[in-house]
C-alpha positions as YAML, in Angstrom:
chain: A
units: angstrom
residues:
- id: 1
  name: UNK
  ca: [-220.22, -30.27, 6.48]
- id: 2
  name: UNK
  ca: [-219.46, -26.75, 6.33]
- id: 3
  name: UNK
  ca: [-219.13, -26.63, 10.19]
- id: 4
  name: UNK
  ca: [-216.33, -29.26, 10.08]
- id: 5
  name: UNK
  ca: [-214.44, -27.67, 7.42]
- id: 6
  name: UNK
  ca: [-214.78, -24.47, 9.31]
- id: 7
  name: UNK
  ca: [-213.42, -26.14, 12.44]
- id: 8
  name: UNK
  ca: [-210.45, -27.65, 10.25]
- id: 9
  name: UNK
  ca: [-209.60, -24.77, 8.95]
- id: 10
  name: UNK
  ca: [-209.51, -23.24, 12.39]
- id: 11
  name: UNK
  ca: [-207.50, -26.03, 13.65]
- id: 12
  name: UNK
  ca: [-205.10, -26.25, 10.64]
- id: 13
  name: UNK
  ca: [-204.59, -21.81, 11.00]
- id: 14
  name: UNK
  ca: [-203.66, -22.35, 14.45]
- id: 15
  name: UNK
  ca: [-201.31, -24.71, 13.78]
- id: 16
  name: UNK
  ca: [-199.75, -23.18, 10.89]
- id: 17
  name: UNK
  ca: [-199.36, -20.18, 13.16]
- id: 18
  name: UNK
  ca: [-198.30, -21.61, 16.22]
- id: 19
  name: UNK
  ca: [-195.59, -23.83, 14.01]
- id: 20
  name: UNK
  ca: [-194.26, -20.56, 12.48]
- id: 21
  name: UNK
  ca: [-193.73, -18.30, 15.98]
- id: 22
  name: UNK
  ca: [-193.03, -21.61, 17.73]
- id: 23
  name: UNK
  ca: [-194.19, -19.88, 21.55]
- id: 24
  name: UNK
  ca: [-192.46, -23.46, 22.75]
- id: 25
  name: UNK
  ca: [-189.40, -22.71, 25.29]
- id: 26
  name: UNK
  ca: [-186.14, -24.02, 23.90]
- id: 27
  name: UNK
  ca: [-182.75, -23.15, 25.35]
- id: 28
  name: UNK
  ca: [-179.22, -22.84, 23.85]
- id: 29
  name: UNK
  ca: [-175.88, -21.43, 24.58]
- id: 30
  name: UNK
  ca: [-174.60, -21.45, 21.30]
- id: 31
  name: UNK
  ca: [-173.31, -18.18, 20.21]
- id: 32
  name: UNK
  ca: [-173.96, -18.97, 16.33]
- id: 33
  name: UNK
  ca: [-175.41, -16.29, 14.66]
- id: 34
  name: UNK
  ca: [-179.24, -16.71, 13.37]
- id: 35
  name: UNK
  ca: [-180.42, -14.36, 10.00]
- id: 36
  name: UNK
  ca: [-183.64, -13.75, 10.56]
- id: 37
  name: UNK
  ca: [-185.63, -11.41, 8.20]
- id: 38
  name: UNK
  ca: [-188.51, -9.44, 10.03]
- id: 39
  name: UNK
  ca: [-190.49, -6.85, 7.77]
- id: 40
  name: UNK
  ca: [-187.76, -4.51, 6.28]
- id: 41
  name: UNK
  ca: [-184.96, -5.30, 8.19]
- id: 42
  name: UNK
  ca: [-182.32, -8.39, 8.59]
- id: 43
  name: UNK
  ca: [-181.46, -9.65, 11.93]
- id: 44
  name: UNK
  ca: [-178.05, -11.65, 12.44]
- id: 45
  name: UNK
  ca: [-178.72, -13.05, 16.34]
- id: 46
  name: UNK
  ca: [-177.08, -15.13, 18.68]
- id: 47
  name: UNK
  ca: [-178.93, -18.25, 19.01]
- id: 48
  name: UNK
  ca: [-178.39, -18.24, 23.08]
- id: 49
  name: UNK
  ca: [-180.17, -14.79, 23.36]
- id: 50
  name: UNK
  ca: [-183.46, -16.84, 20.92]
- id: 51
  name: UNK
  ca: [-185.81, -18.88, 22.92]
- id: 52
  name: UNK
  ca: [-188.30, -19.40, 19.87]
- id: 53
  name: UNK
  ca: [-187.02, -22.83, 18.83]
- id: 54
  name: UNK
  ca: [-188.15, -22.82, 15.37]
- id: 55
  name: UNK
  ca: [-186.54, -19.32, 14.35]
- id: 56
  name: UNK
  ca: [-183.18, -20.66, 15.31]
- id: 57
  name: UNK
  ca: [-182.79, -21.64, 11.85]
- id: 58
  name: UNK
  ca: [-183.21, -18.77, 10.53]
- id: 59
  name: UNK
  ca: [-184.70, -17.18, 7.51]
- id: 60
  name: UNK
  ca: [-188.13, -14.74, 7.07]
- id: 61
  name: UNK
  ca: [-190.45, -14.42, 10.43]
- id: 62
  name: UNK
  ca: [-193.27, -12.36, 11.53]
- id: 63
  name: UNK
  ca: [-191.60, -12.09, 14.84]
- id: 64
  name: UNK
  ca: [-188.48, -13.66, 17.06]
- id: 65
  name: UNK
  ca: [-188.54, -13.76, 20.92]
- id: 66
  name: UNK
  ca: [-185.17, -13.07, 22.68]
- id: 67
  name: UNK
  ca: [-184.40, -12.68, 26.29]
- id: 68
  name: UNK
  ca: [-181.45, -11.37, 28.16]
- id: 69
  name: UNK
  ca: [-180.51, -10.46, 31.31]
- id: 70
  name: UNK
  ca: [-179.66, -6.98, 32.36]
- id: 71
  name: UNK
  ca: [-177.68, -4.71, 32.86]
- id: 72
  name: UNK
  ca: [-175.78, -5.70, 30.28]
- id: 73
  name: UNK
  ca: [-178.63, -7.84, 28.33]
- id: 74
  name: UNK
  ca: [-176.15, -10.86, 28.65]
- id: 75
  name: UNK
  ca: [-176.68, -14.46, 26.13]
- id: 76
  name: UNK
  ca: [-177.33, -17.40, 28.35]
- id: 77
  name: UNK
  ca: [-174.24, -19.23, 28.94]
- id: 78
  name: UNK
  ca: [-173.59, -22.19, 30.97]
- id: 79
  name: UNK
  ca: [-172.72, -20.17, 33.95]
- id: 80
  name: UNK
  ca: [-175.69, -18.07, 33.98]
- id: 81
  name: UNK
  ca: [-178.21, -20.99, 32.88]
- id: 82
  name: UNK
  ca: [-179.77, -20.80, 36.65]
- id: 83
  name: UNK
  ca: [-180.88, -17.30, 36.06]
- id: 84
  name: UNK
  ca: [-182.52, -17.94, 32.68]
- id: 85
  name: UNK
  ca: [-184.32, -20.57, 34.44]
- id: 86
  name: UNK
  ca: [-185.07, -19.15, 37.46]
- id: 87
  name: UNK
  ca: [-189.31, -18.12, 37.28]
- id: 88
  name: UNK
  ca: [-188.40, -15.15, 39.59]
- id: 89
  name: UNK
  ca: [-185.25, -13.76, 38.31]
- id: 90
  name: UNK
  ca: [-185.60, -9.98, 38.38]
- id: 91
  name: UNK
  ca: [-182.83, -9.56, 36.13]
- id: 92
  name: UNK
  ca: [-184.59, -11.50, 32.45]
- id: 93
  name: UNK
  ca: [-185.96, -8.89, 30.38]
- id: 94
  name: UNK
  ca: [-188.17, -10.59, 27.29]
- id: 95
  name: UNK
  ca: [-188.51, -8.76, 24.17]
- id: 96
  name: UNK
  ca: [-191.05, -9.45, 21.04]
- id: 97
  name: UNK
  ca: [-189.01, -8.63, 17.88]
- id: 98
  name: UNK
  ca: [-192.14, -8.59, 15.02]
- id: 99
  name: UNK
  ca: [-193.18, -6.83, 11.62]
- id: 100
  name: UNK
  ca: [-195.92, -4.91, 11.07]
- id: 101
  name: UNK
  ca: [-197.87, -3.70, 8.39]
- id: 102
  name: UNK
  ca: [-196.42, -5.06, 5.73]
- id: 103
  name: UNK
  ca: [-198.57, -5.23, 2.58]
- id: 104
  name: UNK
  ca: [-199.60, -8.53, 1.82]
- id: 105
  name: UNK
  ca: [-198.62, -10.00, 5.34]
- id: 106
  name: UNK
  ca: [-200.85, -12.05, 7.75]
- id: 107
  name: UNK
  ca: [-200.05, -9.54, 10.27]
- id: 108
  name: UNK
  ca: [-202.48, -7.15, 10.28]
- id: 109
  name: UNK
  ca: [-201.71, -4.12, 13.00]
- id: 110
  name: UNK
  ca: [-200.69, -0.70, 11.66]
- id: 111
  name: UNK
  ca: [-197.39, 1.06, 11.99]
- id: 112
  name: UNK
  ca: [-197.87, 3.82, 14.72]
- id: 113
  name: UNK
  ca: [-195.56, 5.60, 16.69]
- id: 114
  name: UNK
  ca: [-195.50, 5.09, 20.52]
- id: 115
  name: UNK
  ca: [-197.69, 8.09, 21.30]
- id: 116
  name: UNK
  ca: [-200.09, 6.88, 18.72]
- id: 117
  name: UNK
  ca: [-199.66, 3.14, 20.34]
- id: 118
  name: UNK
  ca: [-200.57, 4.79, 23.53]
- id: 119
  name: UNK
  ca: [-203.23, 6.91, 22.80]
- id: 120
  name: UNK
  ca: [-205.46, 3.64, 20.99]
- id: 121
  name: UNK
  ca: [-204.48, 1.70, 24.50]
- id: 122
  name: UNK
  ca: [-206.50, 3.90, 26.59]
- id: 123
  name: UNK
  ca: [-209.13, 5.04, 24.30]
- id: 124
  name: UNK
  ca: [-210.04, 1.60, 22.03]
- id: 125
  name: UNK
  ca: [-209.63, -2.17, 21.79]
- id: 126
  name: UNK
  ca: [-207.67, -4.56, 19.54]
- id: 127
  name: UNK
  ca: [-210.17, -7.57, 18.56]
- id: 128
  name: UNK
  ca: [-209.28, -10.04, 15.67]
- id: 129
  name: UNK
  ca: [-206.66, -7.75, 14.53]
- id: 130
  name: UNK
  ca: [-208.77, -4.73, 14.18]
- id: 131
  name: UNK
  ca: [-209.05, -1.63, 16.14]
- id: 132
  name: UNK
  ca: [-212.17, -0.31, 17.79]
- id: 133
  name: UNK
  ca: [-212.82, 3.09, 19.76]
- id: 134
  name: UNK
  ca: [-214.33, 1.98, 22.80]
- id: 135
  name: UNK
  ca: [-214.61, 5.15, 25.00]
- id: 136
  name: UNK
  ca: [-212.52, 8.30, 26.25]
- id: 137
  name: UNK
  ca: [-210.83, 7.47, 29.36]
- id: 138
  name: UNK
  ca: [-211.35, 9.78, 32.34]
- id: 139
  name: UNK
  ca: [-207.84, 10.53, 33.14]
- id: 140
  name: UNK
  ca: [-206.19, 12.23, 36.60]
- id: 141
  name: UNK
  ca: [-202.76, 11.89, 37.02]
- id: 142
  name: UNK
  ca: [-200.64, 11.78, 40.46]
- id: 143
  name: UNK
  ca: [-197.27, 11.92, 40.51]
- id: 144
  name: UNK
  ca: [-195.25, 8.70, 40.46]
- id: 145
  name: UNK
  ca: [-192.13, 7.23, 41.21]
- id: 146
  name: UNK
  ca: [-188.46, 7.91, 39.69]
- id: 147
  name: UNK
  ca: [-189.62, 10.92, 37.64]
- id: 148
  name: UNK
  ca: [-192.89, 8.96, 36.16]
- id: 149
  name: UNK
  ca: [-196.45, 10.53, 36.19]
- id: 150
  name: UNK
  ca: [-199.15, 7.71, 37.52]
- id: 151
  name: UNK
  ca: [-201.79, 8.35, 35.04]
- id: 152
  name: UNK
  ca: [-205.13, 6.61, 36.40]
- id: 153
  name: UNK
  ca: [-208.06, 5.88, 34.02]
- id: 154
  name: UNK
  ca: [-211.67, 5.09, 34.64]
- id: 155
  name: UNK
  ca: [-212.57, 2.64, 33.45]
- id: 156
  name: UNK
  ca: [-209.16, 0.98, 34.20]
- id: 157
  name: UNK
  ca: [-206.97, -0.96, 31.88]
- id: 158
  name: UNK
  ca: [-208.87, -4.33, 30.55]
- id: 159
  name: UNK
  ca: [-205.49, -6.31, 32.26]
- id: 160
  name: UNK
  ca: [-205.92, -3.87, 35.59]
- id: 161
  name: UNK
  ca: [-202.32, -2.42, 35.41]
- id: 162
  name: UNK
  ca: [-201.33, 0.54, 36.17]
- id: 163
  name: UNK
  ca: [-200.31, 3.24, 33.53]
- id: 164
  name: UNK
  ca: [-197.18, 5.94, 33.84]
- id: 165
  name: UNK
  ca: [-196.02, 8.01, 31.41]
- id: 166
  name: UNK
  ca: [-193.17, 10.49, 30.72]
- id: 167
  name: UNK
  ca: [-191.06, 12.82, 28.60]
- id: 168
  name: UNK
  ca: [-187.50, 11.24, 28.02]
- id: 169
  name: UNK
  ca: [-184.21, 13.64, 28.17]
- id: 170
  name: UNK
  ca: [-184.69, 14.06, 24.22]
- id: 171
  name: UNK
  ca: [-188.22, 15.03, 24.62]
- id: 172
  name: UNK
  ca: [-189.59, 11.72, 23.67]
- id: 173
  name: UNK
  ca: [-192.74, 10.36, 24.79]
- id: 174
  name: UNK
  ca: [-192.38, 7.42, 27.30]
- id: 175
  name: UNK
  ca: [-195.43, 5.00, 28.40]
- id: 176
  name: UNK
  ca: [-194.89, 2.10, 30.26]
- id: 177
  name: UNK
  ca: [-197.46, -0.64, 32.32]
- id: 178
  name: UNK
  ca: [-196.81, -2.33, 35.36]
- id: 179
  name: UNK
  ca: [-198.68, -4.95, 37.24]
- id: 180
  name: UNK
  ca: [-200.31, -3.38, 40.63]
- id: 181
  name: UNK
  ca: [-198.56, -4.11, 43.87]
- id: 182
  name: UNK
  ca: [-199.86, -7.06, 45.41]
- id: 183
  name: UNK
  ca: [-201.10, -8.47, 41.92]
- id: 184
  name: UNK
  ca: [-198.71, -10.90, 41.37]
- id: 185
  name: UNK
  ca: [-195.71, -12.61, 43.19]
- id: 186
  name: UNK
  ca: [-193.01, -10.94, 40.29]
- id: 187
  name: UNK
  ca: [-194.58, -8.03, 38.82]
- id: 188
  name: UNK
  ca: [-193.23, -6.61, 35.64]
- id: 189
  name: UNK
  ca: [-193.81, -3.98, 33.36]
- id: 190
  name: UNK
  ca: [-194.01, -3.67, 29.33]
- id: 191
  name: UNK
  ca: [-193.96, -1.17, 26.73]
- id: 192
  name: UNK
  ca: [-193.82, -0.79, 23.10]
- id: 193
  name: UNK
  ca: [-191.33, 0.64, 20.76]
- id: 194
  name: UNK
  ca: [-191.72, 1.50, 16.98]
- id: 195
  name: UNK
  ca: [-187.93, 0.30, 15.54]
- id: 196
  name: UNK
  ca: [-188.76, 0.89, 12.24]
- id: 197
  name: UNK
  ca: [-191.85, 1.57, 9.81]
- id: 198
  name: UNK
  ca: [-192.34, -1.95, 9.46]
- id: 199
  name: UNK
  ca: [-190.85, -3.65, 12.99]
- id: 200
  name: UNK
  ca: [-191.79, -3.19, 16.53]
- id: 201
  name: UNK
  ca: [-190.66, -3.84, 19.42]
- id: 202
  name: UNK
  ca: [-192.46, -4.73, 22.66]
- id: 203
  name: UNK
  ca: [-190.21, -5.89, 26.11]
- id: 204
  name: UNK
  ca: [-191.08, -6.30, 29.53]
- id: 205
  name: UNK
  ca: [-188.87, -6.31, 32.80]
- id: 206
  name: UNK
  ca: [-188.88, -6.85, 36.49]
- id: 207
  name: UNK
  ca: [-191.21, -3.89, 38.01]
- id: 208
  name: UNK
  ca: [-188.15, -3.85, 40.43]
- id: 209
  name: UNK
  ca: [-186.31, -2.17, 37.49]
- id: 210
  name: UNK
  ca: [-188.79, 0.69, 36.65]
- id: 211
  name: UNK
  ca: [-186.45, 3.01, 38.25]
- id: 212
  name: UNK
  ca: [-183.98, 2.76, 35.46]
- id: 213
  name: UNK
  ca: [-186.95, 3.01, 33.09]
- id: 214
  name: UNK
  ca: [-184.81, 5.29, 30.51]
- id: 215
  name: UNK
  ca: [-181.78, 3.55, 30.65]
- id: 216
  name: UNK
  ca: [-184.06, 0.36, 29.94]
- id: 217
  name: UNK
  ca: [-185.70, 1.98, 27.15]
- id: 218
  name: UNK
  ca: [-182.43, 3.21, 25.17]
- id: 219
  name: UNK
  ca: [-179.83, 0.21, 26.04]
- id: 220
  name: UNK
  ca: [-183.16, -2.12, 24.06]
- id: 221
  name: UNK
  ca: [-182.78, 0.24, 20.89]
- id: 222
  name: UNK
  ca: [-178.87, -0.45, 20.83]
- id: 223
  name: UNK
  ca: [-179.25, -4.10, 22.00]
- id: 224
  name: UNK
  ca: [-181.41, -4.43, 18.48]
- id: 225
  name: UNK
  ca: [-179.59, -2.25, 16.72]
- id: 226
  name: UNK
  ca: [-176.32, -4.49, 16.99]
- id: 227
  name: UNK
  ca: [-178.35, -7.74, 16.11]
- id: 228
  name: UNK
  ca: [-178.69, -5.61, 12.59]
- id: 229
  name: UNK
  ca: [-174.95, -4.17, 12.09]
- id: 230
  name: UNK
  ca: [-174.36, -7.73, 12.62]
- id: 231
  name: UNK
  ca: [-176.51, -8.71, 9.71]
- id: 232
  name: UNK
  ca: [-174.86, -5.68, 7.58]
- id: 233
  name: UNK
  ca: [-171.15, -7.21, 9.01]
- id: 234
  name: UNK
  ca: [-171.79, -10.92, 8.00]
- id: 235
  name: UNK
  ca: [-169.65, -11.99, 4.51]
- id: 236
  name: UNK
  ca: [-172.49, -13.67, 2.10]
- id: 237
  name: UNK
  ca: [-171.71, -17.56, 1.82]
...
């Protein structure tokens, strides 16, 4: 008996969970703006840059995901609709707009700077929402491409990508991953950005884009950041 319930509850969290974030594809060119609240901020987003079907109506969420195509990070609109859909298109960038420790929450992953995001990806493990040291990485770097240090670590990355890191102009620190050539047909890259103390952000791109890695990295803070004046613009109903 307990057994069942155990596997009911399993099956009814997974559910609950998976009804919430909603990982389902849906698409929409409506430009209607969505109020989303995630951790301590409010998100007003158009609906044709949401492809989490279930947060387009808006209210709290642990996380929305929103896509765009660059340079710009255009919506999808009927005349772009074959690049959205498109499996190779270089030019979709995916971002993962989510809270994070927020007391009380489900979520259960710590607010930490990039550097600090960084330094637990190469030295420990993330299992059931907990962190674990697993080992110092032996680290050598080489140098990479456009201005990017190759940092190789034995034992590799669990997912076999390759690391690079960097200093941005301001003096930031700068990680990023990237599939290995040959890996996969479309290789992409994804990083990690703290937004807020209690909302990240984590995108990936086309590896074909890595060498406008900083341009990336700061057009994805003002992309967000306008989803939010928005929010701060809107007249309460």
């Amino acid at each position: 008996m307990g057994f069942l319930l155990v596997i009911g509850f399993g099956i009814w969290a997974s559910y609950e969970t998976g009804k919430r974030l909603d990982i389902g594809y849906g698409t929409s060119t409506s430009p209607r703006l969505v109020r989303l609240e995630i951790g301590d901020k409010i998100f007003a987003i158009p609906q044709n840059h949401i492809w989490s079907r279930e947060d387009w109506k808006g209210g709290k969420a642990q996380g929305v995901n929103i896509y765009a195509l660059l340079p710009d990070f255009s919506p999808r609109t009927k005349s772009n609709e074959h690049i959205f859909d498109n499996p190779g298109s270089k030019r979709k960038i995916r971002l993962l707009l989510r809270e994070h420790a927020i007391p009380g929450s489900r979520t259960t992953s710590t607010s930490m700077t990039r550097q600090e995001t960084y330094q637990r990806k190469i030295h420990g493990v993330f299992s059931e929402g907990k962190y674990f040291p697993e080992r110092k990485a032996v680290i050598e770097d080489y140098p990479g491409p456009h201005g990017l240090v190759l940092r190789q670590l034995r034992p590799p990355l669990v997912t076999g990508d390759d690391m690079y890191i960097a200093h941005k102009r301001d003096g930031s620190f700068y990680w990023v991953t990237c599939s290995p050539k040959g890996k996969h047909v479309n290789p992409g890259c994804h990083t990690n950005i703290e937004y807020s103390k209690h909302v990240t952000i984590r995108y990936s791109f086309s590896k074909g884009d890595l060498s406008q890695w900083e341009t990336i990295d700061e057009r994805v803070i003002k992309f967000i950041d306008r989803f939010e004046n928005n929010a701060k613009q809107e007249i309460p109903k």
